[in-house]
N, C-alpha and C positions, 0 to 999 in steps of 0.2 A: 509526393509521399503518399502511400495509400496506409490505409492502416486499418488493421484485424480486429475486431471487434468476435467475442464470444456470449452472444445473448443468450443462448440455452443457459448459463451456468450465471449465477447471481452474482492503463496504469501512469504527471509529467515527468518528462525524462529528468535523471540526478546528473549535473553535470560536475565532475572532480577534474581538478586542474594537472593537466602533466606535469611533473618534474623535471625538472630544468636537466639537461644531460651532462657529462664531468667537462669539467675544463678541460680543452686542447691542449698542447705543446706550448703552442704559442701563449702561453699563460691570459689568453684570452678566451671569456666567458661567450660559448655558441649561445645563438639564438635558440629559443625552445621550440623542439619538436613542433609541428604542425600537427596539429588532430586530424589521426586518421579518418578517410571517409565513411563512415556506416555504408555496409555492402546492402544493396538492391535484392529483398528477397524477390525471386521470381514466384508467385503463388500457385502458377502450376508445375511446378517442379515434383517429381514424385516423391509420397512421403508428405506433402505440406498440407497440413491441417485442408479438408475442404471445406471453402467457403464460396457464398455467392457472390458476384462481384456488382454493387450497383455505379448508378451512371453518377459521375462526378458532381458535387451539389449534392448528390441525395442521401437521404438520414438512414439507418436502418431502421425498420418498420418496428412498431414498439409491441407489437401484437404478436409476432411470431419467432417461436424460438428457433436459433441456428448460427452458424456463422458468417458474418457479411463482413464484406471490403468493401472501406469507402473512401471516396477519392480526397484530394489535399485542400477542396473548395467547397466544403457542405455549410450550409445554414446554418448558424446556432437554433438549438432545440427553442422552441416557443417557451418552454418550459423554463427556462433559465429566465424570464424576466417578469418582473410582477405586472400582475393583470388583472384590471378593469374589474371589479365587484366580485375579486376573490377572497377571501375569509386568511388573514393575516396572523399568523402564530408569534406567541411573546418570547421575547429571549431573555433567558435568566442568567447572569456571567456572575460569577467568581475567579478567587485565584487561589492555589494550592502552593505550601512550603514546601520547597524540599526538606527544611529542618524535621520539618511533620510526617515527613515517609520512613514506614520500614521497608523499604524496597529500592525504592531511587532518593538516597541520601543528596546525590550528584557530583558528577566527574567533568572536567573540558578538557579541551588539549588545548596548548597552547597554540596563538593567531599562528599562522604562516608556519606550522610545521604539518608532517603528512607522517611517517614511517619510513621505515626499511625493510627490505624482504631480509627474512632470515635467512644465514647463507646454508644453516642445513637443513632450508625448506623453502621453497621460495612461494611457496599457496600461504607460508605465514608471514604477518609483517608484525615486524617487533615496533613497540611507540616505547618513546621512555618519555613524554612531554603532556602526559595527560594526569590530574592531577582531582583530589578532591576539590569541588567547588558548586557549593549550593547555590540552588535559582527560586524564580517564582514561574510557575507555569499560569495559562489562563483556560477557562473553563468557559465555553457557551452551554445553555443547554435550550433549546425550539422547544415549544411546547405548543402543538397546533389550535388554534378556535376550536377545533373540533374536542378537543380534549376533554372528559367528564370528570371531572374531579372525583377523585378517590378510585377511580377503576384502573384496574392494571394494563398498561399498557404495550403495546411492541416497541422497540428501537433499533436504532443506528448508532454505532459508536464510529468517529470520523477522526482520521490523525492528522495533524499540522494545521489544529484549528487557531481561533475562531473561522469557521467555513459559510460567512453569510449566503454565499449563492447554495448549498446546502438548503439550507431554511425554505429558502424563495422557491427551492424546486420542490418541494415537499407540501409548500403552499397550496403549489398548482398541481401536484399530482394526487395529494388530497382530494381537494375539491370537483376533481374528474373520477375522485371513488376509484382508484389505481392504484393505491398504497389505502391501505389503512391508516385511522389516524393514528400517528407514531412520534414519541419521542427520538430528537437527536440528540447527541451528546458530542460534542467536537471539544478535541484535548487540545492543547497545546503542546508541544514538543520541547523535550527539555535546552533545547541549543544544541548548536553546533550542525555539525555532520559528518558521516563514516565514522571510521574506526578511532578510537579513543575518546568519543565527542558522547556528553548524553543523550543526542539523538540517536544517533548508532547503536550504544548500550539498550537503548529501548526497541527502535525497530529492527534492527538487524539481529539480533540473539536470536539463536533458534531455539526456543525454551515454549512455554508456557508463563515463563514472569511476566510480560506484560502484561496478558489476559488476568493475571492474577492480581498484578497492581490497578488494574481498572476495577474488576470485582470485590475488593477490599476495601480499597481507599476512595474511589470515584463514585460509584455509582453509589454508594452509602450518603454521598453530599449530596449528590444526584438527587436523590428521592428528598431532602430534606429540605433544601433549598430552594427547590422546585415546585415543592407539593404535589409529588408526582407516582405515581405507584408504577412501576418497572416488573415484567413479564420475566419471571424465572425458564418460562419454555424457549429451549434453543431453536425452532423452528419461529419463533416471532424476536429472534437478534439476530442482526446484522453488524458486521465488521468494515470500515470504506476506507482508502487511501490510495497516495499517488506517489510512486517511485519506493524509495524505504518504508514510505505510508503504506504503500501496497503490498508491499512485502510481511510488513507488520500485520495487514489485514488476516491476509492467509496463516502465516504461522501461530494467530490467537485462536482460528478454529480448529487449523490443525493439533495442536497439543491438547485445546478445550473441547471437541467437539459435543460436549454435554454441554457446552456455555452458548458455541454459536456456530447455527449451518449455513448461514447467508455471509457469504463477502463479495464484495465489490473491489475491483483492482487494477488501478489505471497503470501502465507503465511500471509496472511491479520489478524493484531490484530484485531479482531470483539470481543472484552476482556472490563471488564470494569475499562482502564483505563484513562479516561476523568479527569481531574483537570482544573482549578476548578467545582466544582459540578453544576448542570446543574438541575432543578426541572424536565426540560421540556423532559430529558433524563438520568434518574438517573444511568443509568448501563451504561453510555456510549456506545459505539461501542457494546457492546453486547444485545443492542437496535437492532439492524436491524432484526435480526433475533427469539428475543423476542418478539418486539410488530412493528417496522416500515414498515417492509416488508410485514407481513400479515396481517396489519391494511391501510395499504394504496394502494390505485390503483396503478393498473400496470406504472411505467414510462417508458419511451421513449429509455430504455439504453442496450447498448451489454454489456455483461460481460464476458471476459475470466480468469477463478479463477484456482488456484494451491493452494492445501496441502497437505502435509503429512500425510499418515498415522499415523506416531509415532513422531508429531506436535507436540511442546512445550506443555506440563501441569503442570501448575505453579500457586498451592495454593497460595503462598508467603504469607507474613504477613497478610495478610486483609483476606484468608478464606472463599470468597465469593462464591466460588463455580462457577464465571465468571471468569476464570481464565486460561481456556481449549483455545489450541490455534486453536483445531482442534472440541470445542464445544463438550455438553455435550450428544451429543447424534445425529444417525441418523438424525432424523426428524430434527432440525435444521440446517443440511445440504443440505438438500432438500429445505427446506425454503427459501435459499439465493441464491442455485443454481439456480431455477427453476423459482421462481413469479417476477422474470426481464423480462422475455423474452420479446422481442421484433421483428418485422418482420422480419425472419430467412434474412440474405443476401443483407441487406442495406449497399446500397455502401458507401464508402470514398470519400467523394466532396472536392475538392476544397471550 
């Protein structure tokens, strides 16, 4: 597997189960479809994002912006594990009511159901199994050694937390004077996944609600519970996530771009799976790269993106052919990589 990393611009794969296919004649139930193989991008294919290609084992270079391909066997980063007489940041956790949101009251679907394509649409999938149902979500928030009490600071807001390797790397990239000292904030996700699931209703919408329920409800506890003073300038906030988390990441700067021009995004669903349906974005997330990105002016935002080469592809029930986690083709790789840009080497403000 190689896989594309985007270091100029500031996503694990989601894996959703095929649907069993109809029973045969013989009134007996087929065995389920076999998961297709994710197709071998070729990277020099014309049209495919260029990147550098380093030798397998090796990391991309933390220093220099661009795009690198790196092989299936690289090192974990030094960074990822705590080290020897580095200054250790406190974590402060709570937990949030759904009773207590005006924004995510809370929804699930029911265990072991999925949807159905609508038959006078088949890019929609109808759920009738998803229902009210409140939760508790949990809340970390890093607060580095480095921290000065009472001064305002930059952050990260992180989905599908608590994210302790988060902290650890932040530890160490702190103390190498690489990152400003910076609060994190890693959410918890409300359950489930995809469509009808309150995780879906959160990451997958293509709105501005979630950036608005973080700035409302969150970061208000955030600073209080913490004792923490948070940085109004969208140039020192960052947005991070993996898969829907990624997707999430992008679509809170996209709608906020006054709130935040840093994300981060591993493996990012740009897929369409948006519930409920949306006129104004029928393919969901597979809208950026569709029609959003090269229909709208350049924004304000860095983006550092991660995928796979041999990235989830995942027909599932609906058939839509938006389904590709790694998109169906070069050219929409470039798409999403590149019409972000923003002035190479704007700093991290306070």
């Amino acid at each position: 597997m190689l896989r594309l990393l985007n270091i100029s611009l500031l996503t694990g794969p989601l894996l959703i189960g095929l649907m069993v296919g109809e029973s045969q004649a013989m009134a007996q139930t087929p065995p389920p479809a076999p998961r297709p193989t994710p197709p071998t991008r070729d990277p020099h294919t014309p049209g495919y994002v260029t990147a550098k290609e380093l030798p397998d084992s090796a990391n991309a270079p933390a220093n220099i912006d661009g795009n690198f391909i790196i092989g299936p066997t690289h090192n974990p980063a030094p960074e990822m594990s705590v080290q020897d007489g580095v200054p250790q940041g406190t974590v402060v956790e709570f937990t949030m009511s759904s009773t207590d949101s005006k924004i995510y009251p809370g929804i699930a679907r029911e265990p072991n159901t999925f949807g159905t394509p609508d038959p006078t649409d088949p890019v929609k999938l109808v759920i009738n199994t998803s229902h009210p149902a409140p939760f508790t979500r949990k809340i970390a928030v890093y607060v580095p050694k480095q921290y000065v009490p009472g001064t305002v600071a930059p952050f990260i807001v992180g989905a599908d937390g608590p994210d302790r390797l988060l902290f650890t790397v932040l530890d160490n990239l702190i103390a190498q004077h690489r990152v400003p000292a910076m609060i994190a904030i890693s959410i918890g996700n409300g359950s489930g996944d995809a469509q009808g699931s309150e995780r879906g209703l959160e990451y997958d919408t293509m709105s501005g609600l979630y950036a608005e329920f973080v700035e409302k409800e969150v970061l208000p506890l955030v600073e209080e519970k913490a004792h923490v003073k948070l940085t109004h300038d969208p140039n020192g906030r960052a947005t991070m996530g993996g898969s829907s988390g990624g997707s999430c990441a992008l679509i809170m700067a996209w709608y906020h771009p006054e709130l935040y021009h840093r994300v981060l995004t591993y493996s990012g669903t740009y897929v369409n799976q948006q519930w409920p349906y949306n006129s104004l974005t029928p393919h969901g997330a597979w809208e950026f790269h569709e029609h959003l990105i090269p229909n709208t002016p350049i924004k304000p935002l860095r983006i550092w993106m991660e995928v796979g080469d041999r990235d989830l592809l995942n027909p599932n029930v609906m058939r839509d052919n938006m389904h590709d986690w790694q998109r169906c083709s070069p050219q929409k790789n470039i798409t999403i990589s590149l019409s972000l840009r923003a002035t190479p080497g704007t700093p991290i403000v306070p």
